[in-house]
N, C-alpha and C positions, 0 to 999 in steps of 0.2 A: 664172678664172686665179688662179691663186694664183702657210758661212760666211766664220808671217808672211814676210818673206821679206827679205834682204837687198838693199839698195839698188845700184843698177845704175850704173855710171858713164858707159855708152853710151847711146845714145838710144833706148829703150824701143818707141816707134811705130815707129824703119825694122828692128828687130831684129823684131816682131811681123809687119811684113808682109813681109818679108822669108821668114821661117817659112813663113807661109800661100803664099808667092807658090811656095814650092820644094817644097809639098806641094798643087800643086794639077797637074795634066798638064794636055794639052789634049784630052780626050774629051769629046764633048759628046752629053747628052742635051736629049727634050723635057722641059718643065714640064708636070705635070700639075693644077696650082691655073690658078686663075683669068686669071691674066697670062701668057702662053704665049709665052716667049721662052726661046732655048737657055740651060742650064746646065753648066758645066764642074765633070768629078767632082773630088773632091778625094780625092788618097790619099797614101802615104809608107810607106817599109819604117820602119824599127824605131829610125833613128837623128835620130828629130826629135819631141825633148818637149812641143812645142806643139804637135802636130798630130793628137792622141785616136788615134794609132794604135800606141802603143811599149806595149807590157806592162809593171802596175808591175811583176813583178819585172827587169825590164830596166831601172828608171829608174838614172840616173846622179847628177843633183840632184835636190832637192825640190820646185821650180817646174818645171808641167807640166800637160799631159792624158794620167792613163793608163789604159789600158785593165784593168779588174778582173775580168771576164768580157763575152762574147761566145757568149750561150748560143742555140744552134739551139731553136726553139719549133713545133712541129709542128703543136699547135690550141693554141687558146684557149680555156675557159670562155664559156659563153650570157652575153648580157646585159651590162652597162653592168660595167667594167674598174679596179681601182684598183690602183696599184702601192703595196705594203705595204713598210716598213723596220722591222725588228726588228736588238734588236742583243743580245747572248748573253755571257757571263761569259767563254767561248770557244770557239774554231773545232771543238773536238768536241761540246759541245753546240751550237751550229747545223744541224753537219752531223746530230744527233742528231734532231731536230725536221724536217730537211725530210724531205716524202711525194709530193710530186709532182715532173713534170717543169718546169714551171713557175716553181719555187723556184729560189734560186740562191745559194750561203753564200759567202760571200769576210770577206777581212781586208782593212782601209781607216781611216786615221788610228788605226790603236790598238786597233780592237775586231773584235771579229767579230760580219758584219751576217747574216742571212737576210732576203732579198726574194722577194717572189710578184709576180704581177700575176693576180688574183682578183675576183668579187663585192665584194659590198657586206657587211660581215658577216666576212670571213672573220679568225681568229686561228689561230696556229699553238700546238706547246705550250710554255709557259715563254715567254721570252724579256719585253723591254720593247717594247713599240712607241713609235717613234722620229717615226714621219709614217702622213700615208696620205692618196696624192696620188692625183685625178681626180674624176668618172671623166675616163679620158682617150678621147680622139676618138680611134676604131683603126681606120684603113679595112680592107678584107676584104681578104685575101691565101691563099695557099695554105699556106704558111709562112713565119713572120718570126724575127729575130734581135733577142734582148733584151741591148742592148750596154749596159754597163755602167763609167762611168768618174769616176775620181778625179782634181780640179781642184784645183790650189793655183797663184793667178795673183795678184803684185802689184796693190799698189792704182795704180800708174803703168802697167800695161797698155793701151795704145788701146782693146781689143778686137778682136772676130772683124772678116774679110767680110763681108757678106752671103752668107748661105747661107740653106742648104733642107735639110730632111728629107724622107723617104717614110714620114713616120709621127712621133708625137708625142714630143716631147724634155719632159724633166721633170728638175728640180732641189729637191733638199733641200741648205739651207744649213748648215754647222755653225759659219763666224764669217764676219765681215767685210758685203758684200755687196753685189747684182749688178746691174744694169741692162739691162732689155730693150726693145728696140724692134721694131717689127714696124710693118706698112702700119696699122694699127687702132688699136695702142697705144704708148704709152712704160709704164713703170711700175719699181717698185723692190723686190724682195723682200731681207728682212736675213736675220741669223742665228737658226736655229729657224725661217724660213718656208718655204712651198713655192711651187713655179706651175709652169707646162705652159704650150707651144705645140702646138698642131696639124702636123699632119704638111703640108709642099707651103706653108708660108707662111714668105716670105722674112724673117728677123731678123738682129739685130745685138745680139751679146752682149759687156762690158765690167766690170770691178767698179767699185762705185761706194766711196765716203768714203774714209777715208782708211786702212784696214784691209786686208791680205789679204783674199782670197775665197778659204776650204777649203769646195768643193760635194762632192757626191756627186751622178751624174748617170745617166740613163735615155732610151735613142735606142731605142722598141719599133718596128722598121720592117719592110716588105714584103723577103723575103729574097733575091726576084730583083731588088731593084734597088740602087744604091751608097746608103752608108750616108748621105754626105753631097754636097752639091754646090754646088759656088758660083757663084751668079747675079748677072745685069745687071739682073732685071726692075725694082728699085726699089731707090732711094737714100733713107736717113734724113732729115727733113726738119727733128725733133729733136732736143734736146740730152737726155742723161739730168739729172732735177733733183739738185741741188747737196747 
């Protein structure tokens, strides 16, 4: 496993679950990990910034999750998977450098990025490379969606639900930084780090110290099922450290 924002004068935790609670319906599927208890999906049309489903060119403020691309992935490349970040002087040379379908260029705090998810080994032309996270655990699908989004969440945040993926979530930080827990671990990545969870394992995500968190984020999941889902199977039994 492997980054400001204006201060709020409401109450930060019932406005977060609040959010989550209005972008959650009641459909439920099964779990496919280890703890097999129902999950309910979570979704929301376009008018809710915390909820990874508003397009940034739809955003309204600056605090939010939003979505930068949502690309259909038809196959994958053989063999063990890394999601690459390069970042480019600008959005014509990005788009100038991508060759496959795989590739994805977007604009995100200021620059323009190109991402793959590729072997071991792989560089594109030009550009800086920024991260290069995994490999990541991909289970087998027919075809998946490489969702892609942009995070800027106060450092007074609660955090998510508990939720769930059908395929692994991965973050590169660029300030502040984040707190994960999960049934196996607590842990803390800053700014300039990276880490991944596994796809079908229950977490709980938060910023930690006393900073913004500006991520950039990566949901590589199975295309026939909901992108995310919020689950009962397990509650944090941690605190993230101080």
């Amino acid at each position: 496993m492997n980054r400001p924002a204006a201060t709020r004068l409401w109450d930060t935790t019932t406005l977060a679950l609040l959010l989550f609670t209005l972008c959650a319906p009641s459909l439920m599927r099964g779990q496919t990990n280890s703890v097999a208890t129902p999950s309910r999906t979570l979704s929301a049309g376009s008018s809710c910034p915390s909820c990874c489903t508003m397009s940034v060119s739809e955003r309204t403020r600056e605090e939010g999750c939003y979505v930068l691309a949502n690309d259909a992935v038809d196959s994958l490349p053989q063999g063990p998977l890394y999601w690459y970040l390069y970042t480019y002087p600008n959005l014509a040379a990005a788009s100038q450098a991508k060759k496959t379908s795989t590739e994805t260029v977007v604009m995100s705090f200021g620059k323009a990025w190109l991402f793959n998810i590729a072997p071991a080994g792989w560089r594109p032309s030009g550009g800086e490379r920024i991260a290069v996270i995994g490999p990541l655990p991909i289970p087998p699908a027919k075809k998946y969606f490489a969702r892609y989004l942009e995070s800027i969440e106060a450092s007074t945040v609660t955090g998510t639900p508990v939720h769930t993926h059908p395929g692994p979530e991965a973050w590169y930080l660029l300030s502040g930084a984040q707190c994960l827990r999960t049934p196996s671990q607590t842990f803390v990545i800053h700014a300039g780090e990276t880490g991944f969870v596994p796809g079908d394992e229950p977490m709980v995500l938060k910023p930690a110290g006393t900073e913004a968190r500006h991520s950039i984020v990566l949901v590589l999941h199975d295309a026939s099922l909901p992108w995310r889902a919020k689950t009962d199977a397990w509650k944090p039994q941690t605190q993230c450290p101080q």
